[in-house]
LUMFIKOL-942728 format. One record per residue (C-alpha): residue in one letter; y negated, x, z negated; residue number from 0. Coordinates in pm, whole numbers, plus 50000, padded with zeros to 5 digits. Each point is the difference from the previous one (the first is absolute). Example, Ala and Ser with C-alpha at 12.3 -4.5 7.8 and 13.67 -1.06 7.14 Angstrom:
<rec a; <50450; 51230; 49220>; 0>
<rec s; <49656; 50137; 50066>; 1>
//
This chain:
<rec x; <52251; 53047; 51599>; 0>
<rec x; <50214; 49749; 49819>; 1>
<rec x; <49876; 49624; 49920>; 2>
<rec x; <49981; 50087; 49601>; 3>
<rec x; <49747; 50285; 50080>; 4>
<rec x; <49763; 49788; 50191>; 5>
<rec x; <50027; 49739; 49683>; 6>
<rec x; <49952; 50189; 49735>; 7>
<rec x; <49651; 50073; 50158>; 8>
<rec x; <49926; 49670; 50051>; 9>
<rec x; <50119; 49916; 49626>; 10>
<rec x; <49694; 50265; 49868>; 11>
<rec x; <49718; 49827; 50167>; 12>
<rec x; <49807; 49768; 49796>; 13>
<rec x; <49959; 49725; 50305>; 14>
<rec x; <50259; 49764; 50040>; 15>
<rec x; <50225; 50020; 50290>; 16>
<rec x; <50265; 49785; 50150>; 17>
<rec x; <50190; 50008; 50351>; 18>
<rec x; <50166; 49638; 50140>; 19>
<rec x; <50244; 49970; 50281>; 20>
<rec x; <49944; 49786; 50275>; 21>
<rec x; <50059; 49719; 49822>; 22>
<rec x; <49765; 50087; 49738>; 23>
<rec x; <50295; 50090; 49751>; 24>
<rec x; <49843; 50272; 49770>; 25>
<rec x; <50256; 50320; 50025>; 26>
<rec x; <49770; 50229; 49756>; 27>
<rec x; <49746; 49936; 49731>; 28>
<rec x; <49830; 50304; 49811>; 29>
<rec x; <49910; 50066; 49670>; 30>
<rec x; <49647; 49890; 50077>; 31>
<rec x; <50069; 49714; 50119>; 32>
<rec x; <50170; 49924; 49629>; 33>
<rec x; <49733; 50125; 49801>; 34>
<rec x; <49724; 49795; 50198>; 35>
<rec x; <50242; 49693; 50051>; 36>
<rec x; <50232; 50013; 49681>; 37>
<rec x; <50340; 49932; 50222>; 38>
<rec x; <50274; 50224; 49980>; 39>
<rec x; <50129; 50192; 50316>; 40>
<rec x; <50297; 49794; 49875>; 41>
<rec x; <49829; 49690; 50025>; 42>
<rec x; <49822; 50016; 50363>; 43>
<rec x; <50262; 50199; 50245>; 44>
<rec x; <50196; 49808; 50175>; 45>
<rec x; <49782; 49687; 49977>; 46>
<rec x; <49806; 49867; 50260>; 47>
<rec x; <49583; 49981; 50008>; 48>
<rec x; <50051; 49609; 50116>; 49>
<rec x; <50145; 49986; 49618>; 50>
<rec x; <49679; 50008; 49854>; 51>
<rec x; <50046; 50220; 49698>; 52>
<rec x; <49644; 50143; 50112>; 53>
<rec x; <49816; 49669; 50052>; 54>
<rec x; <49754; 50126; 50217>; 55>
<rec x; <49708; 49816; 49945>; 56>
<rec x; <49644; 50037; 50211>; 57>
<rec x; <49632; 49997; 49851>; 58>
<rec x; <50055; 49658; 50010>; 59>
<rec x; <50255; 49947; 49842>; 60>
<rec x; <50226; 49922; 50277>; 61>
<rec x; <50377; 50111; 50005>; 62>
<rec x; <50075; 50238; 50287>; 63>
<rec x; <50377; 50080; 49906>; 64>
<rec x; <50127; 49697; 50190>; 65>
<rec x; <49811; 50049; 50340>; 66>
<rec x; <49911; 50201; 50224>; 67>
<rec x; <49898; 50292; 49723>; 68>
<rec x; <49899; 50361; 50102>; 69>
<rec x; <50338; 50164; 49967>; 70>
<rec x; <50125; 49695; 50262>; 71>
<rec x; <49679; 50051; 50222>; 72>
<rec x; <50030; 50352; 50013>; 73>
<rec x; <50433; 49957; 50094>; 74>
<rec x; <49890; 49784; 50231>; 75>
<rec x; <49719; 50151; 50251>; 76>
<rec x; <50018; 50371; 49835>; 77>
<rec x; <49696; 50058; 49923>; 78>
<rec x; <49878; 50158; 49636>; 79>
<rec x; <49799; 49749; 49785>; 80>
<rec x; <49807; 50064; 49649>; 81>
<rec x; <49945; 49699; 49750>; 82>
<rec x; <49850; 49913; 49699>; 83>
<rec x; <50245; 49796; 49824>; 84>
<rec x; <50120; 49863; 49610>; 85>
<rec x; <50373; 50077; 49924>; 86>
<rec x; <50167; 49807; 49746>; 87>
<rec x; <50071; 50251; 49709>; 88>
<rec x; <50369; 49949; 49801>; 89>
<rec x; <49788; 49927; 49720>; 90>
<rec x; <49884; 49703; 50150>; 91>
<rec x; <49579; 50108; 50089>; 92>
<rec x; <49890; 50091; 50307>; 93>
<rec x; <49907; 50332; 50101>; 94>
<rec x; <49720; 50092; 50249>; 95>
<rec x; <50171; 50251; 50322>; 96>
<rec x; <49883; 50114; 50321>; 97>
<rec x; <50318; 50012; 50204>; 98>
<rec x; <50066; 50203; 50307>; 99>
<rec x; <50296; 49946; 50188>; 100>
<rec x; <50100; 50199; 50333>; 101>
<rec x; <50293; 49960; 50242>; 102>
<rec x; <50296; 50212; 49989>; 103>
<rec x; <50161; 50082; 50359>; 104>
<rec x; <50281; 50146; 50118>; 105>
<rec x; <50070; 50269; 50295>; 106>
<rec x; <49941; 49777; 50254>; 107>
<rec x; <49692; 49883; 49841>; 108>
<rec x; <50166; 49627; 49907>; 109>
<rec x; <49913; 49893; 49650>; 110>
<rec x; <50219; 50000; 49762>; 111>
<rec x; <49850; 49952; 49696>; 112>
<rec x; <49637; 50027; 49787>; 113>
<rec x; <49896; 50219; 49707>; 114>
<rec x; <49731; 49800; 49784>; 115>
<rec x; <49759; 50285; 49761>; 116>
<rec x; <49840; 49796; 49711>; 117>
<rec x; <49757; 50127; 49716>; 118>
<rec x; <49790; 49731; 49737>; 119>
<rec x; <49634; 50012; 50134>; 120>
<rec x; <49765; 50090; 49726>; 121>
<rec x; <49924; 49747; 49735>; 122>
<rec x; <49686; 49853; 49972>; 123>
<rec x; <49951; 50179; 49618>; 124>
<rec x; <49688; 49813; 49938>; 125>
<rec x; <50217; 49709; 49956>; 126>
<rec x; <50141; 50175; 49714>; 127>
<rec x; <49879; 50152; 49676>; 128>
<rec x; <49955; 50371; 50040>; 129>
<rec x; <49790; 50062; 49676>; 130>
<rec x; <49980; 50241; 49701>; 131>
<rec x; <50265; 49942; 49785>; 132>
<rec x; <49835; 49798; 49746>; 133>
<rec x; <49817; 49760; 50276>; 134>
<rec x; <50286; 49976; 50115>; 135>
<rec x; <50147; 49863; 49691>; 136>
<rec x; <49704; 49761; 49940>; 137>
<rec x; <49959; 49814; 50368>; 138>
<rec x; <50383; 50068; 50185>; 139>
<rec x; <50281; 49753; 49927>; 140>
<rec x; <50324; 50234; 49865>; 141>
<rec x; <50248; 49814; 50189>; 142>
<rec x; <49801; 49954; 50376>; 143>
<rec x; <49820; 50264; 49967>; 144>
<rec x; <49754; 49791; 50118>; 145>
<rec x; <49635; 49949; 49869>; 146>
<rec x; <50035; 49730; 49703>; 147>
<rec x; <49721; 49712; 49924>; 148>
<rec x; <49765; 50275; 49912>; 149>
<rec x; <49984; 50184; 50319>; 150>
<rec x; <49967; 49636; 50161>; 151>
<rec x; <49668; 49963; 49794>; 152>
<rec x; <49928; 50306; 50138>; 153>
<rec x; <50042; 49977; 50344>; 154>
<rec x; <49829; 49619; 49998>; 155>
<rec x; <49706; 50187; 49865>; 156>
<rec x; <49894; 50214; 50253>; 157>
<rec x; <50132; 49764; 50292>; 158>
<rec x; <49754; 49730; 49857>; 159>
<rec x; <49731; 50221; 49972>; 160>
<rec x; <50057; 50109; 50317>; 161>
<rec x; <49978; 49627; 50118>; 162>
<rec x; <49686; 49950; 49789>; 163>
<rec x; <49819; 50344; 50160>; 164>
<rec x; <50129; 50023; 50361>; 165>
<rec x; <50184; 49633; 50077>; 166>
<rec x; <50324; 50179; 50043>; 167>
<rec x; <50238; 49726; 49959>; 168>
<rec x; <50323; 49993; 49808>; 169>
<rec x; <50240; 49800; 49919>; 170>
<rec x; <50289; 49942; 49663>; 171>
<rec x; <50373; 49957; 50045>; 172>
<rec x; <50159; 49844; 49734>; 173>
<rec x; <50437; 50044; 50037>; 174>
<rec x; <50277; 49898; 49785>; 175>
<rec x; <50369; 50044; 50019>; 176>
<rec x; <50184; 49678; 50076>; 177>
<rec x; <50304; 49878; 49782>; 178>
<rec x; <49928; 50328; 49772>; 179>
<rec x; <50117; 49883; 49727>; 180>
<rec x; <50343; 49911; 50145>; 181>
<rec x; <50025; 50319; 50053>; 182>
<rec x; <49976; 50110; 49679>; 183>
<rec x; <50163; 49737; 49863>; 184>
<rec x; <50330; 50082; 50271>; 185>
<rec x; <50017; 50368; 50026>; 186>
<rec x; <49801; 50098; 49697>; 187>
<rec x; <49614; 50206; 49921>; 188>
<rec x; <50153; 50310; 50198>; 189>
<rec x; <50059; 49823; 50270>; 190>
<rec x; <49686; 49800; 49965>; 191>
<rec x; <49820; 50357; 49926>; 192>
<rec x; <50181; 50097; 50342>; 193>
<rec x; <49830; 49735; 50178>; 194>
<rec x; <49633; 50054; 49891>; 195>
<rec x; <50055; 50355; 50095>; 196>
<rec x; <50108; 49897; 50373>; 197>
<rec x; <49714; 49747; 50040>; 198>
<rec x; <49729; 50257; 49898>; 199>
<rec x; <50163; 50287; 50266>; 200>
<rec x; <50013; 49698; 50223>; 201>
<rec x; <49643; 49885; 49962>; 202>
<rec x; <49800; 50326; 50009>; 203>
<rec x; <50173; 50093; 50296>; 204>
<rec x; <49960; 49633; 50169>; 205>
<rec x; <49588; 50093; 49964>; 206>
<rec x; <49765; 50190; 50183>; 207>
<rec x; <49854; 50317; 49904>; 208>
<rec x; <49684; 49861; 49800>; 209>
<rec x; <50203; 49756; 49829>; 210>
<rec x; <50053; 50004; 49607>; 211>
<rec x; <50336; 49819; 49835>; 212>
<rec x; <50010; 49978; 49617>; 213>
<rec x; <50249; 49831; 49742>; 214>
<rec x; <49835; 49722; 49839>; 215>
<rec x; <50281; 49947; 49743>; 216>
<rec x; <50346; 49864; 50051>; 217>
<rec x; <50126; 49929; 50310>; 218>
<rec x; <49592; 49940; 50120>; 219>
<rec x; <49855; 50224; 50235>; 220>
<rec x; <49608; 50035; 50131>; 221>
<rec x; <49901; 50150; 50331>; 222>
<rec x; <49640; 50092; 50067>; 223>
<rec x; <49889; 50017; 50369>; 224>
<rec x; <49701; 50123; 50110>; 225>
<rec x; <49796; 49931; 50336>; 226>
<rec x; <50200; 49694; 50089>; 227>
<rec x; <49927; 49739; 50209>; 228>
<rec x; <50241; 49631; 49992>; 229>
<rec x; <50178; 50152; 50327>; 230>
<rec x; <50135; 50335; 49783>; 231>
<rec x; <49973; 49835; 49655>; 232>
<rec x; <50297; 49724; 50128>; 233>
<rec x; <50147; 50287; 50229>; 234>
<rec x; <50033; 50264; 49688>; 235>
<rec x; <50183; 49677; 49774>; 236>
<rec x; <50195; 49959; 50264>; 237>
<rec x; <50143; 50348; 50048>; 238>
<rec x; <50041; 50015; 49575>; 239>
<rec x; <50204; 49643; 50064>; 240>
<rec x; <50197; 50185; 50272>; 241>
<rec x; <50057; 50332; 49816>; 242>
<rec x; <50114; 49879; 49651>; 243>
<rec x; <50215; 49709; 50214>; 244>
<rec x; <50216; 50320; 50199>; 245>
<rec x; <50050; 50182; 49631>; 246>
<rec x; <50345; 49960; 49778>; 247>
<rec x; <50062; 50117; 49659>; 248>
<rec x; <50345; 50133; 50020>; 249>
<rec x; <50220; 49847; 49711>; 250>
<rec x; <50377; 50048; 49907>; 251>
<rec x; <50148; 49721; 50262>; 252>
<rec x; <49756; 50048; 50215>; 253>
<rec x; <49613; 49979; 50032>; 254>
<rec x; <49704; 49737; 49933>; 255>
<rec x; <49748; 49902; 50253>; 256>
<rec x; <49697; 49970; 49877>; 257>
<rec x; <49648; 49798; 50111>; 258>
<rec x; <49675; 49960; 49861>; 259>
<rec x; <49736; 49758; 49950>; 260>
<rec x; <49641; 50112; 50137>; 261>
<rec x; <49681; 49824; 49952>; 262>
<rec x; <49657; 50173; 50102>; 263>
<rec x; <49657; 49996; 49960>; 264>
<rec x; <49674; 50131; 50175>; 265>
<rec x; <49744; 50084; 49763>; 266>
<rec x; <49665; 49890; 49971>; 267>
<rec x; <49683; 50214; 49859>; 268>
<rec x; <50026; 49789; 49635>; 269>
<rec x; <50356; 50037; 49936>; 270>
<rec x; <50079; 50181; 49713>; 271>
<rec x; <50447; 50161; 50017>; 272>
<rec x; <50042; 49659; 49767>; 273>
<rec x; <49858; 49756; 50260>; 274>
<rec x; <50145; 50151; 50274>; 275>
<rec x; <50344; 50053; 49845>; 276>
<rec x; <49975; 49630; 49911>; 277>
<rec x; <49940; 49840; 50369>; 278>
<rec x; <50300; 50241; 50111>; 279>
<rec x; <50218; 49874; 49717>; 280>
<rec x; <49968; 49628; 50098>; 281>
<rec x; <50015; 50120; 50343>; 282>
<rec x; <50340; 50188; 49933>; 283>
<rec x; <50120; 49685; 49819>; 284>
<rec x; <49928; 49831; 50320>; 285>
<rec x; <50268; 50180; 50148>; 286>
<rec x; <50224; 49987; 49721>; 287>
<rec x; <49948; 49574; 50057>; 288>
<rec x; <50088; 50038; 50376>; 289>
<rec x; <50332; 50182; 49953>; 290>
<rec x; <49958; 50357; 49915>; 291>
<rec x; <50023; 50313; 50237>; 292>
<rec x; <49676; 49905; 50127>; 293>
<rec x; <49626; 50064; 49937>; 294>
<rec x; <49659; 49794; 49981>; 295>
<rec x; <49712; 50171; 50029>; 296>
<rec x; <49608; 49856; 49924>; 297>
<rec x; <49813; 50176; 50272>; 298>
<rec x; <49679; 49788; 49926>; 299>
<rec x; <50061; 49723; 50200>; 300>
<rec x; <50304; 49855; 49848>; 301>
<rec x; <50356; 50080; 49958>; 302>
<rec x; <50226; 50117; 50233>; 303>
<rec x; <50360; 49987; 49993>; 304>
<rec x; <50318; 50206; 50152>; 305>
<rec x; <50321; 49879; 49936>; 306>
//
């Protein structure tokens, strides 16, 4: 059967699909692959994975793109791999995909290329307000779709009663958006609107599964984490440092890199959300003072910084 049959199925599957020559050139890119990635067909054949369009990051928050990746593991020894991995969407947030790539061979069983299958792992919808219309309306920010300072109050509730009842611990990340302003003040509020919208994608899918992100107001954001010790409480800040750090806004002439400022919290039995928004705050200043795109955290021993 001709080439164009054999494409046209692969252009009706909802995963995305891409095949790469030996030198990881990509030579077709499906309509799936668009819809999950936002590039055009256009825009990704004939460029190379090393590139980066993709930006491969890990659960760390670790680029893969310009090492030894999947796709290049898998052209090298030939074996099939499966990852869990964040792409860098056109629009600038980061997407969560499980990629599986497999070697393509020749007759003589030599390899001459690899197809990579990619579809977005589920979301973690908790992280997001799927209410009745009219809750909805009263506790879910219109523009993050994210909880607003009401479904904070909420969440803090119940994790400090479950602190008071059981000891489960929990801890408060306070974020903000460095140089926001500049951004509205250089590219405008749709722009600036732009950017919130790619840090909250970015930083409910930089969390874990129990993990609750709301929009504070402006350019402020407030994480709630239960059952955290200091190890995962400066690991989790970390990975929302990393994630935001690898996201762009995509802009006219080109596209803004953006960072955040993170200070944290643990919470302690007496803390009402005021007190323990408070300590974050100073702590998030802390980071602001030591150069931004950074966090300090107040595990209950002291601060703790991370460039």
């Amino acid at each position: 059967m001709e080439p164009d049959f054999y494409k046209g199925i692969l252009n009706c599957i909802s995963d995305g699909v891409y095949f790469v020559d030996p030198n990881r050139r990509i030579t077709f890119w499906n309509q799936g692959a668009e819809r999950i990635s936002g590039y055009s067909a256009g825009e990704m054949e004939g460029k190379s994975c090393a590139d980066n369009l993709l930006r491969h990051i890990d659960d760390s928050g670790s680029q893969l793109c310009n090492g030894m990746c999947p796709l290049a593991q898998t052209l090298k020894d030939g074996k099939p791999s499966e990852n869990d991995v964040f792409l860098h969407h056109k629009n600038g947030h980061r997407v969560p995909v499980t990629v599986r790539v497999s070697p393509m061979r020749d007759d003589k069983g030599a390899i001459i290329g690899a197809v990579e299958i990619f579809y977005e792992t589920l979301q973690r919808q908790n992280l997001l307000c799927e209410l009745s219309e009219l809750r909805h309306k009263a506790i879910c920010d219109h523009l993050t779709g994210l909880g607003n300072r009401l479904a904070a109050h909420e969440e803090f509730a119940r994790r400090v009663y479950e602190l008071q009842r059981y000891d489960i611990p929990f801890g408060l990340i306070f974020v903000d958006v460095d140089h926001f302003k500049s951004v509205n003040d250089t590219y405008g509020h749709e722009t600036g609107d732009q950017a919130l919208v790619v840090v909250s994608r970015t930083l409910v899918n930089s969390l874990r599964a129990d993990d609750t992100v709301c929009r504070w107001g402006g350019e402020e954001f407030l994480a709630i984490l239960p059952q955290v010790n200091e190890t995962t409480f400066r690991a989790v800040a970390e990975r929302m440092r990393r994630f935001v750090e690898s996201s762009t806004v995509p802009v006219p002439d080109g596209e803004i890199k953006l960072t955040v400022s993170i200070g944290g919290a643990m919470a302690v039995p007496s803390d009402s959300i005021e007190s323990l928004v408070a300590r974050a705050d100073a702590m998030m200043y802390q980071a602001k003072d030591s150069g931004r795109n950074c966090w300090a955290l107040d595990c209950g021993t002291g601060g703790v910084i991370c460039a």
